[in-house]
C-alpha angles and dihedrals in degrees: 000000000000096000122107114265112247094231082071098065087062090058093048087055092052093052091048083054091052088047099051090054089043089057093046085061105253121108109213090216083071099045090049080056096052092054099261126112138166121238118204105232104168135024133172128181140176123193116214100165140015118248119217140213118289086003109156111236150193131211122196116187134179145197103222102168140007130185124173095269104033151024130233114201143179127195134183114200106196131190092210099309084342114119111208096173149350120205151173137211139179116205124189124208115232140159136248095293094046093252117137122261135164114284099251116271089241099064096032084055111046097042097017 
């Protein structure tokens, strides 16, 4: 149909997620290593716009709020001074068996 299938934004705010870490200095490759992940619990989207093929587009993302269990985020995906669409999202930090642990000092420490 030539728009960008909604599933896809999802995976946009995942990977500004990813980059915020990555410009605090931590590589979550590292920290999945290290036994901690981040579990999405709670997402909300609306959609103002579609997005097209080959559209350019820019993701802001947040950090809103962190405990030291959770983050909270917000992001804005935008086609030029299009928004296409605004979200939130609540991720909780567990271990290897999904179960819920503090978020490490570390990171808690240097972006929270």
């Amino acid at each position: 149909m030539g728009y960008l299938h909604h599933s896809k934004f999802f995976e946009y705010f995942e990977m500004g997620r990813i980059e915020l870490l990555r410009c605090a200095g931590f590589s979550y490759r590292d920290l999945e290593e290290e036994g901690c992940f981040f579990a999405v619990v709670k997402i909300e989207c609306r959609f103002r716009s579609p997005g097209r093929f080959d559209d350019e587009l820019v993701l802001t993302t947040k950090m809103e709020r962190m405990t030291r269990a959770r983050i909270d985020h917000s992001y804005v995906l935008r086609r030029g001074d299009v928004v296409l669409c605004d979200a939130n999202s609540t991720i909780a930090c567990v271990d290897r068996r999904g179960k819920l642990q503090p978020i490490p000092d570390k990171i808690f420490v240097e972006i929270g």
